[in-house]
C-alpha positions as YAML, in Angstrom:
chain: A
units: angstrom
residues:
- id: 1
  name: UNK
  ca: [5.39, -104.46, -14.24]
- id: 2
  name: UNK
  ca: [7.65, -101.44, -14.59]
- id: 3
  name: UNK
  ca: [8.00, -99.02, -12.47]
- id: 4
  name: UNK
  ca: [6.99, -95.35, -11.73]
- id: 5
  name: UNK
  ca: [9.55, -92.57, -12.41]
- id: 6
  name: UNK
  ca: [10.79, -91.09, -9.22]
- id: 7
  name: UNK
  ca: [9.71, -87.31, -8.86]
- id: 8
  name: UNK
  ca: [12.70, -85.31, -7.50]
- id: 9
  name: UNK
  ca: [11.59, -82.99, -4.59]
- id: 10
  name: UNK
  ca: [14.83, -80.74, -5.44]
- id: 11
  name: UNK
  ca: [13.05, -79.65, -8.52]
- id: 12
  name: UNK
  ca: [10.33, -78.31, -6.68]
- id: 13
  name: UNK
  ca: [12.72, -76.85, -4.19]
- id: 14
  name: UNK
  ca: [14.40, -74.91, -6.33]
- id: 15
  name: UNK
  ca: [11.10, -73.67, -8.17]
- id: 16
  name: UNK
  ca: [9.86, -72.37, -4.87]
- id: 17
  name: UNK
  ca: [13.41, -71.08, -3.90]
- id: 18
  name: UNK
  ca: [12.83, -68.88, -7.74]
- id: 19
  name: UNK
  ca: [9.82, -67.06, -6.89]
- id: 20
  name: UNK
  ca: [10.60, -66.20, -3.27]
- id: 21
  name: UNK
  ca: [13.80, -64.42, -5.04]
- id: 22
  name: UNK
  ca: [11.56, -63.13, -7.54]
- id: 23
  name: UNK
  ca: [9.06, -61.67, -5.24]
- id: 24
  name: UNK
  ca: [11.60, -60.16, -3.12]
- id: 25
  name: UNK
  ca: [13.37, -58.88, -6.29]
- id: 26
  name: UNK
  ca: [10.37, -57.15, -7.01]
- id: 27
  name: UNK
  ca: [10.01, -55.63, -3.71]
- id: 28
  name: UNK
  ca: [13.13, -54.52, -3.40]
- id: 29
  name: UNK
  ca: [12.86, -52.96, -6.87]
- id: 30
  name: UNK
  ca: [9.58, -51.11, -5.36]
- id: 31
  name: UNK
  ca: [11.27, -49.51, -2.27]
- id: 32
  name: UNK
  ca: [14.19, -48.43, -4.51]
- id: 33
  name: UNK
  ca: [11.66, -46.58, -6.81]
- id: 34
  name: UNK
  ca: [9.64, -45.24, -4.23]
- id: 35
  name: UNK
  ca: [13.14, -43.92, -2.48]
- id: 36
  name: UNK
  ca: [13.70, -42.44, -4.99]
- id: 37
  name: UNK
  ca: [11.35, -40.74, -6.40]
- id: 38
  name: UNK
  ca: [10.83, -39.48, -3.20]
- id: 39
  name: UNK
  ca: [14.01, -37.81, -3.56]
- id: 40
  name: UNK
  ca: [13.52, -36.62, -6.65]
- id: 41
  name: UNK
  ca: [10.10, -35.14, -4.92]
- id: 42
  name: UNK
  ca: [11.61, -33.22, -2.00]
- id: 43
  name: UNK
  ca: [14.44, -31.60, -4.84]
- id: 44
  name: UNK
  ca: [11.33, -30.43, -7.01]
- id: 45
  name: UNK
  ca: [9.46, -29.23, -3.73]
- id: 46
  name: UNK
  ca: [12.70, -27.44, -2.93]
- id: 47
  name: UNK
  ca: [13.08, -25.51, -6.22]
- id: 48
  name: UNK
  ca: [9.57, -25.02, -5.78]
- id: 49
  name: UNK
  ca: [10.14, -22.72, -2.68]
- id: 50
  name: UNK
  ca: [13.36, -21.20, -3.63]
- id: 51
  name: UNK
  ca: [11.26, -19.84, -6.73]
- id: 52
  name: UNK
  ca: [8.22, -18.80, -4.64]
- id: 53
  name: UNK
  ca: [11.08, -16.77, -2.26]
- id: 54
  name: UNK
  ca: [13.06, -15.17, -5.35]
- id: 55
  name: UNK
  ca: [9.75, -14.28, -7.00]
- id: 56
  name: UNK
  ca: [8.34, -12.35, -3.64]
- id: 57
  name: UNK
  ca: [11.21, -10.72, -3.32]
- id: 58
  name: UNK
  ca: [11.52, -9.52, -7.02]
- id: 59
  name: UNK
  ca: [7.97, -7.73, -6.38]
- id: 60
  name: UNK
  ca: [8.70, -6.54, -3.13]
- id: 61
  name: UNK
  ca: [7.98, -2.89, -3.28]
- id: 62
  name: UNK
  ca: [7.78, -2.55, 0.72]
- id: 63
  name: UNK
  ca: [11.08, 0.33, 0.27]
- id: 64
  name: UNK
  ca: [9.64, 2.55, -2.27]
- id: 65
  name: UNK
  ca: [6.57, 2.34, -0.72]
- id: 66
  name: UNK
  ca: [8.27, 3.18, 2.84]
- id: 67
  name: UNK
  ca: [9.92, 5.90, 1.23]
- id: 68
  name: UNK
  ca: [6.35, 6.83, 0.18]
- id: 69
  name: UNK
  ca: [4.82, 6.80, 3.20]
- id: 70
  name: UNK
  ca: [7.35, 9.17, 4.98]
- id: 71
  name: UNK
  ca: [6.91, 11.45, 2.04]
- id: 72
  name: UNK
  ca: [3.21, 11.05, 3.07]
- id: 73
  name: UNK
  ca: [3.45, 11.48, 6.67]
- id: 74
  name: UNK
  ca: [5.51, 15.00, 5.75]
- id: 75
  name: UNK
  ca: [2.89, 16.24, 2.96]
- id: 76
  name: UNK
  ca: [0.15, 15.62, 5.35]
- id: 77
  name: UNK
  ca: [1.94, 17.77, 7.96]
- id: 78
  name: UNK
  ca: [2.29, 20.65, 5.40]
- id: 79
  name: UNK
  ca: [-1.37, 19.98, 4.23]
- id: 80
  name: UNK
  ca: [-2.85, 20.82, 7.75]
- id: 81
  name: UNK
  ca: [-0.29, 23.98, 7.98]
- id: 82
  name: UNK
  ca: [-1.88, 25.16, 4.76]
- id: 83
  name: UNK
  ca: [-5.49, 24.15, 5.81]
- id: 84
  name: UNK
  ca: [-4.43, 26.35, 9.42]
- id: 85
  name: UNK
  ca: [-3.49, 29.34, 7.66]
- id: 86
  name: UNK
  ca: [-6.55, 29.44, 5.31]
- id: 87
  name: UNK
  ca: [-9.16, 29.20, 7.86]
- id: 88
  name: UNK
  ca: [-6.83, 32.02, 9.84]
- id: 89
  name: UNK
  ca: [-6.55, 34.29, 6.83]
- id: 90
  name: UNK
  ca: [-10.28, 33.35, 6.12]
- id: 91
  name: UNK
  ca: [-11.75, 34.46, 9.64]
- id: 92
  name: UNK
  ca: [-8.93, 38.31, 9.35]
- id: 93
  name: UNK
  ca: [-10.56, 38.56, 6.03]
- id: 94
  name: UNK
  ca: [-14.20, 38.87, 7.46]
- id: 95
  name: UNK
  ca: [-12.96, 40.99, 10.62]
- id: 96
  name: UNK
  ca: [-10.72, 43.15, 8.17]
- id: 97
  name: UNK
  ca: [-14.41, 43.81, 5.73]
- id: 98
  name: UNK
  ca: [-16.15, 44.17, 9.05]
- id: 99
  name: UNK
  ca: [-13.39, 46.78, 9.96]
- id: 100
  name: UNK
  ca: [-13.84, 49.02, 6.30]
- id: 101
  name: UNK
  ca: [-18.03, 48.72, 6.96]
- id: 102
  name: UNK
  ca: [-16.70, 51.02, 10.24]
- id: 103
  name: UNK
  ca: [-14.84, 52.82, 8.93]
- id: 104
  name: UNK
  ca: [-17.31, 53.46, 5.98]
- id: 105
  name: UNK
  ca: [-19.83, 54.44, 9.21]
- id: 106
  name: UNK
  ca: [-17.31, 56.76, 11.01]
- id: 107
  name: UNK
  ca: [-16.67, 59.06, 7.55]
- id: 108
  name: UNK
  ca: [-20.67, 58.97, 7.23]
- id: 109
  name: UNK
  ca: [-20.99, 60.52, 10.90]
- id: 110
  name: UNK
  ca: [-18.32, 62.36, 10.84]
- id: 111
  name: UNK
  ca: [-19.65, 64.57, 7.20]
- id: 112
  name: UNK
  ca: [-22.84, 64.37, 9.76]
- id: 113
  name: UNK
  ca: [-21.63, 65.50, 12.83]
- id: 114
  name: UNK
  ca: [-22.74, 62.66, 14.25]
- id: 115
  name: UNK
  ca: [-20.39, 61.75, 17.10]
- id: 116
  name: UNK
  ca: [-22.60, 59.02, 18.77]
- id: 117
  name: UNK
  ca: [-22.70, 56.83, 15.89]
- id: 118
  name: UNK
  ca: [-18.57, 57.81, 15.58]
- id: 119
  name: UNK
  ca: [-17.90, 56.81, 18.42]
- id: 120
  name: UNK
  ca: [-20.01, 54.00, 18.35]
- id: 121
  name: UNK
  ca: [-18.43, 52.67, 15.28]
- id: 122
  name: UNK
  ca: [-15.07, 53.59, 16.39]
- id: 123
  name: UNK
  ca: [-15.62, 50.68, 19.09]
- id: 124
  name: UNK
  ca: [-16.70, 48.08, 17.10]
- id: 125
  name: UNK
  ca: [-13.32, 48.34, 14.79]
- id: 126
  name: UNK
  ca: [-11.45, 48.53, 17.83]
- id: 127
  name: UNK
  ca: [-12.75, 45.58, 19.09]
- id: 128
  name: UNK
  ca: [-12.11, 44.30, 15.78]
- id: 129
  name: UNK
  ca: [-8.62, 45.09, 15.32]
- id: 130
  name: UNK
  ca: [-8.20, 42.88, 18.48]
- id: 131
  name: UNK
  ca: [-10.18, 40.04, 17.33]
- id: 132
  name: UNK
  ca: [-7.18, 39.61, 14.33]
- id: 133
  name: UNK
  ca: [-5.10, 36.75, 14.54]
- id: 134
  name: UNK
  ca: [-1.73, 36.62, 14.11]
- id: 135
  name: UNK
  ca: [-0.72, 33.86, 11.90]
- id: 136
  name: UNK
  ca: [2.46, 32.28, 12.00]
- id: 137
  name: UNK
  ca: [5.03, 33.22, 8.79]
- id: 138
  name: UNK
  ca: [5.19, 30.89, 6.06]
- id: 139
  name: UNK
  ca: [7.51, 31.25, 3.34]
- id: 140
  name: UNK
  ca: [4.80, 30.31, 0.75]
- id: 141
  name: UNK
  ca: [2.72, 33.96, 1.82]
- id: 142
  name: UNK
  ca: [3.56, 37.41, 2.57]
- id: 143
  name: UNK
  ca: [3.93, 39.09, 5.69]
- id: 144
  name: UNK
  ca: [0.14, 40.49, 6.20]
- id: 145
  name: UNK
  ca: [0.70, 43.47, 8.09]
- id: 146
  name: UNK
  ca: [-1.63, 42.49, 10.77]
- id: 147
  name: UNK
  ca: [0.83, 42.37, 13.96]
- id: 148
  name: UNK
  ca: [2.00, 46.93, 13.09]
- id: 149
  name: UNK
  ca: [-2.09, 47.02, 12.63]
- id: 150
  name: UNK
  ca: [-2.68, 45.79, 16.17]
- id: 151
  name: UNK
  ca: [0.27, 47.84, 17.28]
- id: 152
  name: UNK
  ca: [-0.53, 50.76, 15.78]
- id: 153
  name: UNK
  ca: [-3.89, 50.54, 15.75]
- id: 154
  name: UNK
  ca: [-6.09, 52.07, 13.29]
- id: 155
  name: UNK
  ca: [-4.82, 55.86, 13.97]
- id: 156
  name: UNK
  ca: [-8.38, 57.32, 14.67]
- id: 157
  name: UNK
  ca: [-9.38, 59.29, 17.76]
- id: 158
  name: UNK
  ca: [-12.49, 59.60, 19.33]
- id: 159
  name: UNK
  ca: [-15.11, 62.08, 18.68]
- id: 160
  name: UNK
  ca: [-14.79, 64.61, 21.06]
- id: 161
  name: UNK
  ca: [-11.06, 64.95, 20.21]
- id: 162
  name: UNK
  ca: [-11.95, 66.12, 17.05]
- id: 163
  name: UNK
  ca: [-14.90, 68.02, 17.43]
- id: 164
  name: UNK
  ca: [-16.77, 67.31, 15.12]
- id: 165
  name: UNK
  ca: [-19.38, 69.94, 15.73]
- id: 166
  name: UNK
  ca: [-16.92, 72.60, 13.23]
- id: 167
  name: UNK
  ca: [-15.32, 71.76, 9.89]
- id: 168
  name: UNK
  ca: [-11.63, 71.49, 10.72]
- id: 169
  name: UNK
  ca: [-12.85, 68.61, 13.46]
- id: 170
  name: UNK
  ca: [-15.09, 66.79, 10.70]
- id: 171
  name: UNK
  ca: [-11.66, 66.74, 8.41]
- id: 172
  name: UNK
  ca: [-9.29, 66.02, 10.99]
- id: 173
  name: UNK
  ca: [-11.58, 62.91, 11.35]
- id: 174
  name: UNK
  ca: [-11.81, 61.90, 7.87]
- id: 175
  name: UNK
  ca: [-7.74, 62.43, 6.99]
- id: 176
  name: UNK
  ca: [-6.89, 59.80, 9.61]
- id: 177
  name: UNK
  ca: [-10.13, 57.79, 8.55]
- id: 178
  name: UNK
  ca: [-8.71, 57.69, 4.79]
- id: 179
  name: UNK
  ca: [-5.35, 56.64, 6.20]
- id: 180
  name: UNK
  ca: [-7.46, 54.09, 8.34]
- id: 181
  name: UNK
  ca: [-9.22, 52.88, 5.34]
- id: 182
  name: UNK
  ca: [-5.91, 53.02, 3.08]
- id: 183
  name: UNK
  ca: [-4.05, 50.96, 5.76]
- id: 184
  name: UNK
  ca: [-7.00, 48.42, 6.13]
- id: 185
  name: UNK
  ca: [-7.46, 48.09, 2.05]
- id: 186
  name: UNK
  ca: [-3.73, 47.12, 2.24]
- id: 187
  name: UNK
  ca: [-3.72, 44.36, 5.11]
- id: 188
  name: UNK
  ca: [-7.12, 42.85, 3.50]
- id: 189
  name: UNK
  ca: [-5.50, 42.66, -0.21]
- id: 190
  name: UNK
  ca: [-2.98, 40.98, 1.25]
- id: 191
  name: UNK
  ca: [-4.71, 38.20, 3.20]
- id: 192
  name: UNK
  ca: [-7.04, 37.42, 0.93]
- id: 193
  name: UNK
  ca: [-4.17, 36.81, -1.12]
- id: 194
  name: UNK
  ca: [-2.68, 34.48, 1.65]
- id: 195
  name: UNK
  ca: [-5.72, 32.64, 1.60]
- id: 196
  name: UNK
  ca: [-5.52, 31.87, -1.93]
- id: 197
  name: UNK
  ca: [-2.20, 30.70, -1.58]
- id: 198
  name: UNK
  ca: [-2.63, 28.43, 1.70]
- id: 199
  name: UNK
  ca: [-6.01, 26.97, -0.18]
- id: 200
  name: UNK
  ca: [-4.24, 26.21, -3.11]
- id: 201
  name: UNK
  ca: [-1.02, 25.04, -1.27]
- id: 202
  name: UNK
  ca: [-3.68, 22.25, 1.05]
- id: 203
  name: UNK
  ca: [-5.38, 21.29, -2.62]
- id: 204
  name: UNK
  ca: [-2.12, 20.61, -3.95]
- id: 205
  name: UNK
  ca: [-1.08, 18.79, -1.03]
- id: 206
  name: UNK
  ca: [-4.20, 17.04, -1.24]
- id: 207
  name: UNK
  ca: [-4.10, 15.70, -4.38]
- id: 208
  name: UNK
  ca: [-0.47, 14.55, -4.40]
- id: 209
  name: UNK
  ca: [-1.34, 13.03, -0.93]
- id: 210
  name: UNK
  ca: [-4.01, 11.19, -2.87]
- id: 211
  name: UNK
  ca: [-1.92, 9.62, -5.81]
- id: 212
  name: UNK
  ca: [0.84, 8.62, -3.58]
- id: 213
  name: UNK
  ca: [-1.53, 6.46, -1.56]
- id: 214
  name: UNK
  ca: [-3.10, 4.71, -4.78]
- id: 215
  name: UNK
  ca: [0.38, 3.90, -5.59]
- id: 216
  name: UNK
  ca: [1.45, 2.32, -2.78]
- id: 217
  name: UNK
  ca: [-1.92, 0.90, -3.01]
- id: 218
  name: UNK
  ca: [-1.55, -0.98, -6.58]
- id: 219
  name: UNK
  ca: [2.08, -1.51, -5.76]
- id: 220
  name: UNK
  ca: [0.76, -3.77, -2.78]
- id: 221
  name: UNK
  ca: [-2.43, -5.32, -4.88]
- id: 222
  name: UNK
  ca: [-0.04, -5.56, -8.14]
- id: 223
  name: UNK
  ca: [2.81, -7.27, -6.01]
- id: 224
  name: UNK
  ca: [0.28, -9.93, -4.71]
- id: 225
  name: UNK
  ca: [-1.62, -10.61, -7.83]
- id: 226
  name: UNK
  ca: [1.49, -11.49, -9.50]
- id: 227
  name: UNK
  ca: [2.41, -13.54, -6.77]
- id: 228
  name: UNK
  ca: [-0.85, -15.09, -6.60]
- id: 229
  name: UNK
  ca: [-0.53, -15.62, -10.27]
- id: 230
  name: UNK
  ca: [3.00, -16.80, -11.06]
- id: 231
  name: UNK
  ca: [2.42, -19.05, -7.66]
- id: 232
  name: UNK
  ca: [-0.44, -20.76, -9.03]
- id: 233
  name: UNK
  ca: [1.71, -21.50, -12.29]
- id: 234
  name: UNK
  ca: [4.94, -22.64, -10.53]
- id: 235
  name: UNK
  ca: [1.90, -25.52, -8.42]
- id: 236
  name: UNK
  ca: [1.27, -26.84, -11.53]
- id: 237
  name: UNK
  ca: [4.12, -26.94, -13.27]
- id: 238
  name: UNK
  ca: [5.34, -28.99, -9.86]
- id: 239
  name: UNK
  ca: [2.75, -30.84, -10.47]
- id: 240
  name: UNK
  ca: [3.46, -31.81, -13.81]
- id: 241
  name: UNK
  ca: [6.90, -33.15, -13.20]
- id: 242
  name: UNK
  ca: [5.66, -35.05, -10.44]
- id: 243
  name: UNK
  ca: [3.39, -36.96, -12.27]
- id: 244
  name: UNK
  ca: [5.98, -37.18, -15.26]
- id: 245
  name: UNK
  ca: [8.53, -38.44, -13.33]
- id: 246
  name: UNK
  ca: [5.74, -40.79, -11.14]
- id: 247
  name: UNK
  ca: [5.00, -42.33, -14.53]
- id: 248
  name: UNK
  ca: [8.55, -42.62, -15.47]
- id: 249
  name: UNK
  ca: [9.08, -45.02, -12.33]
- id: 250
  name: UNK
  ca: [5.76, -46.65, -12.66]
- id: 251
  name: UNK
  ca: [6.64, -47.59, -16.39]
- id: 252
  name: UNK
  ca: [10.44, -48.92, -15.25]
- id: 253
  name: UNK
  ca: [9.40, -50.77, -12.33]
- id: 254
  name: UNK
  ca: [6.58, -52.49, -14.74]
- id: 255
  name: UNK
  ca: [9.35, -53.49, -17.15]
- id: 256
  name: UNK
  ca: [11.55, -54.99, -14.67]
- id: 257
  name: UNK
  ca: [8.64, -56.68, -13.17]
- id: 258
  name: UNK
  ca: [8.05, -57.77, -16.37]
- id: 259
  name: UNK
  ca: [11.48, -58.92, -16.72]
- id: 260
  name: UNK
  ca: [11.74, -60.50, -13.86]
- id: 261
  name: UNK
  ca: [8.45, -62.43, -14.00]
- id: 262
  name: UNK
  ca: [9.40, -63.43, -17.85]
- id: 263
  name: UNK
  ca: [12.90, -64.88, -16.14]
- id: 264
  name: UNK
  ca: [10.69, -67.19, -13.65]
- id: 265
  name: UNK
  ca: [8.76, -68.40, -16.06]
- id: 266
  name: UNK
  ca: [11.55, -69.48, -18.16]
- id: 267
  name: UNK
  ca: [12.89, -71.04, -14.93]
- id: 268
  name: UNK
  ca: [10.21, -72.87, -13.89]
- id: 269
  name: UNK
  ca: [9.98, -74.61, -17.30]
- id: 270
  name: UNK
  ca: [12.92, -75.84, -17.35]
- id: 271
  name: UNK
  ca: [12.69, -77.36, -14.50]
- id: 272
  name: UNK
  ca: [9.46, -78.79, -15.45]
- id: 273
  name: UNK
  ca: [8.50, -82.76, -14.87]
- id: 274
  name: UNK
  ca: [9.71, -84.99, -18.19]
- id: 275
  name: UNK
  ca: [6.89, -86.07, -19.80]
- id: 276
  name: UNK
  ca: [5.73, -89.30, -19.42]
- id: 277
  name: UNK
  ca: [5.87, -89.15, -15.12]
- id: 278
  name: UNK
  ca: [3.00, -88.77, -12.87]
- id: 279
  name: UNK
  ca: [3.88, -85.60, -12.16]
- id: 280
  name: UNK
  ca: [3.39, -84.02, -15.55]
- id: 281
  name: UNK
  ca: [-0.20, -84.47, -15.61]
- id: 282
  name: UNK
  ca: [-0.53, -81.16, -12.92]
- id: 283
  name: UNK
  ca: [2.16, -78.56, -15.08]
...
């Protein structure tokens, strides 16, 4: 009877001694890809920013539109000025017409010889005369005369100085009423003329006021939607290389695997029972 080959237990040693080297190959192989494409990650998320930082501050508009504001904060001073005179030169215009319908009531009484209706009259444009206000100069309107009016008054006397019971009385009366009238006609051409001019000025004002705050307006909504936008485009071109570069790893560690396994394989038939043994019946 002959007998049985002997099966060598170094054979199997080394087979097993293969794959652990293999597996840990392959491991190893793993961390170094994941390493590094980590690395490669946190460069790409670092461009990332440094774009997202450059492109804010290439729309950053925040100096013009200081400037902007400042030139705001003045033109709404000077709108308000404007606003002030008008109403001013608005309310002297009504007290200066209330003054001529007076006036227009003193010549009537005096032709009449009425001197309680003179005099009466005579009060209410004195009175008037007081109500004026004196608005401040502006080099945009003319001086208005109205400070020598209140000085000066209106140059009329009452009726008793005159007389106006006789003729020479009744024309005394009217001469300094005409130059009443004359002087009035002059301080209301002007500040209706001043009014005009400090409307216009505030509308002006106004309306530049206006388009200055819709630019700074789109400046800010134009800056951010382009941010917004170009942002959004930046994430996914990020993206992109990520998962480019993700594949790229995942396909090279594959082929080494590949590799690696194909090497073991090899190895492990070689070292293979011979044919023939009891062993052979199981590889």
């Amino acid at each position: 009877m002959s007998s049985l080959p002997l099966f060598s237990t170094s054979t199997t040693t080394t087979t097993s001694i293969m794959n652990v080297l293999t597996q840990a190959a392959l491991n190893n192989a793993a961390q170094q890809v994941s390493y590094r494409f980590q690395l490669v990650q946190t460069q790409l998320t670092n461009q990332y920013q440094q774009k997202i930082t450059a492109l804010q501050a290439s729309t950053d508009t925040s100096a013009q539109d200081d400037f902007l504001k400042v030139e705001i904060s003045a033109e709404s001073q000077q709108k308000a000025t404007f606003t002030t005179l008008q109403t001013q030169y608005g309310a002297n215009a009504n007290i200066l017409a209330d003054i001529t319908t007076q006036i227009t009531a003193m010549q009537n009484a005096a032709s009449a010889g009425d001197s309680a209706t003179f005099d009466g009259a005579l009060g209410t444009a004195n009175a008037d005369v007081s109500d004026l206000t004196v608005v401040q100069p502006n080099p945009a309107v003319q001086d208005d005369g109205v400070i020598q009016l209140k000085q000066n008054g209106l140059g009329v006397q009452s009726s008793g100085t005159y007389d106006l019971t006789t003729t020479a009385g009744q024309n005394a009366a009217l001469a300094d009423l005409q130059n009443a009238a004359n002087a009035i006609n002059q301080v209301y051409s002007v500040t209706t003329s001043n009014q005009t001019i400090a409307g216009s000025q505030a509308t002006a004002l106004d309306s530049q006021i206006s388009n200055q705050n819709s630019t700074v307006e789109n400046d800010q909504l134009s800056a951010s939607a382009t941010v917004t936008l170009q942002t959004l485009q930046l994430k996914q071109q990020l993206q992109t290389q990520e998962h480019l570069i993700e594949l790229e790893f995942s396909n090279s560690q594959s082929a080494g695997a590949s590799l690696q396994q194909q090497e073991a394989n090899g190895q492990a038939v070689q070292n293979a029972p011979a044919p023939g043994s009891i062993f052979s019946i199981f590889g």
